[in-house]
Residue, then its C-alpha position, 0 to 999 in steps of 0.5 A: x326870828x321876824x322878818x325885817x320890814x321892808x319899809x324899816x329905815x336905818x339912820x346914821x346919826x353923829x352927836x358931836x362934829x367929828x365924831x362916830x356915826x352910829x345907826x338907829x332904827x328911824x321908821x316910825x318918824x315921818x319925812x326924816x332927812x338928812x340934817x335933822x337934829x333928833x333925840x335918841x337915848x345912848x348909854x351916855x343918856x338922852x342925847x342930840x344928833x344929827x342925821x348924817x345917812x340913811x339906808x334900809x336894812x338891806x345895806x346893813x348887817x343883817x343880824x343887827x338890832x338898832x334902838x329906835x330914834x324918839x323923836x325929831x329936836x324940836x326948838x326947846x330941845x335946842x335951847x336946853x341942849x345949850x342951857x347945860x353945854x353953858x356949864x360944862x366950862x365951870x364942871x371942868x374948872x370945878x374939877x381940876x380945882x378939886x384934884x389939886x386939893x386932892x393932890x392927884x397928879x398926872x391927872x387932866x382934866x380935858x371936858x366935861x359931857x352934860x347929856x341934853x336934859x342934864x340928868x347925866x354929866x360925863x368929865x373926861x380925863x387924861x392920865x400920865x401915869x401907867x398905873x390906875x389911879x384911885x379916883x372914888x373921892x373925886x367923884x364923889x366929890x363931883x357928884x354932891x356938887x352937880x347932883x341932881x346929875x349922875x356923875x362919871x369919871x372917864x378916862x380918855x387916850x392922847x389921841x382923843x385929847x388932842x381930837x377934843x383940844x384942837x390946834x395946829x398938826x405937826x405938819x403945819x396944817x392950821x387944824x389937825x386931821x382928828x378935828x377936822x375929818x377922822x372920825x375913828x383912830x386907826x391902828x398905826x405902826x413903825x412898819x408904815x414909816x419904814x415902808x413908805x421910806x420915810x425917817x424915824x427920827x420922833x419928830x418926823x413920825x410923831x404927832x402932837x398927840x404924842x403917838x405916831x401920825x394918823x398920816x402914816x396910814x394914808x397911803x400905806x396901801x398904794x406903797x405895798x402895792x406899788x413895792x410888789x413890783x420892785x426888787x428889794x434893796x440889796x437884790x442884784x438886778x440886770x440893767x441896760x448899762x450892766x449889773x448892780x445892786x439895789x440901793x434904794x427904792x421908789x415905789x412910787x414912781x416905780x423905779x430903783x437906785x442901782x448901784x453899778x461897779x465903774x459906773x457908779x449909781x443909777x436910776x433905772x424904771x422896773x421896765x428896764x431891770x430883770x433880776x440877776x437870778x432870773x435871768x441865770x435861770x434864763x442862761x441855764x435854760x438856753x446852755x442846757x437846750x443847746x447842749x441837748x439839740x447839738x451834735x448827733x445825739x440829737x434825734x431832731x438835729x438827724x432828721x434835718 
């Protein structure tokens, strides 16, 4: 295997305004920096990026292999990107009129991708139904349409739909999460409602994606951490004002709910608990060293 040259320079180029950062091997382009548009071939064809890190070997995976950046954008570049983005519009109405005719329901059709130069076109898809959907007639339908163009048919999660469509989260914010920082949709379970103690009813947990919040998984990590040192619910606990039983849990201010019998519940901070079988365990340990340091079995206790 070749050694990698010290002087190679790895590039993280972005294609769209929040999108996934992919590398490319940039060494053979002179005085790159950061903001550069640059033209790359993808396997969605010849596309435009932006320069977003730069890095060198080292700081990558050392058994990766990068494709090579082409060439800086230069001002033409520019323009034909914006030539084909112009059409995109009518692929799309162009489409959705077609699989009405063809009558293809539960299919949306949410954009349509032309690579820079036009020699590629990508039409992205949504689908309500569980089942994959024949869909050889619509593109052949596309492809005579917009031919010189190789044509592709692309379906799409609701995550990404929402990501492409935009709009007002469910929290109220005016722009959702999606389009405004994530870049790559992590995996969200019930597990991390139910640990940060927040309601399951739908609407609190769900997204406009339909699917659960992208929010949940924010500060997931700091409650499991934090519950490390807290008893669980309904564990008995030693309290300055007697023991009681834990109702409810706040990792984040490190404190518990206690109910206590003719006291009624109270909060209590994880300095001033200990739970109830610790300190039995204590209260053993003590019964059994008196029982063996008193009277004149004990050899210790004779000689003082």
């Amino acid at each position: 295997m070749m050694e990698t040259p010290s002087s190679q320079l790895i590039v993280g180029v972005r294609f769209s305004k929040v999108g996934k950062i992919y590398n490319f091997d940039a060494t053979k382009i002179q005085n790159i920096q950061r903001g550069d548009v640059v033209v790359v071939e993808t396997s969605r064809g010849w596309q435009l990026g932006e320069i977003i890190t730069l890095s060198t070997p080292e700081s990558q995976n050392a058994d990766s292999t990068w494709k090579p950046i082409d060439r800086l954008a230069t001002p033409k570049d520019l323009i034909q990107r914006q030539f084909w983005q112009n059409k995109e519009g009518e692929v799309i109405e162009q489409c959705a009129s077609r699989a009405k005719e063809l009558k293809l329901r539960g299919i949306k059709i949410i954009a349509s991708e032309y690579s820079f130069d036009g020699t590629r076109l990508n039409i992205l898809f949504s689908s309500e139904n569980e089942e994959k959907v024949e869909l050889k007639s619509l593109r052949a339908d596309m492809q005579r349409q917009f031919a010189p163009a190789q044509v592709e048919l692309r379906q799409i999660g609701p995550r990404d739909v929402a990501k492409i469509m935009g709009g007002m989260g469910a929290c109220g914010l005016e722009s959702r999460c999606c389009t405004r920082f994530i870049t790559e949709f992590s995996s969200i379970s019930i597990k991390m409602a139910k640990e940060q103690g927040i309601s399951l009813t739908p609407t609190e947990i769900t997204g406009m994606c339909g699917r659960l919040r992208c929010c949940l998984i924010y500060e997931y990590e700091n409650y499991l951490e934090a519950r490390k040192t807290l008893p669980k619910k309904n564990k008995r606990v030693i309290t300055p004002n007697g023991e009681g039983k834990v109702v409810d849990v706040y990792p984040i201010r490190g404190a518990v709910l206690v109910d206590i019998p003719e006291i009624g519940r109270k909060e209590f901070n994880q300095t001033e608990i200990q739970a109830a079988d610790e300190q039995e365990v204590l209260n053993q340990a003590a019964a059994s060293f008196v029982a063996k340091h008193s009277g004149s079995g004990c050899e210790q206790c004779k000689r003082k």
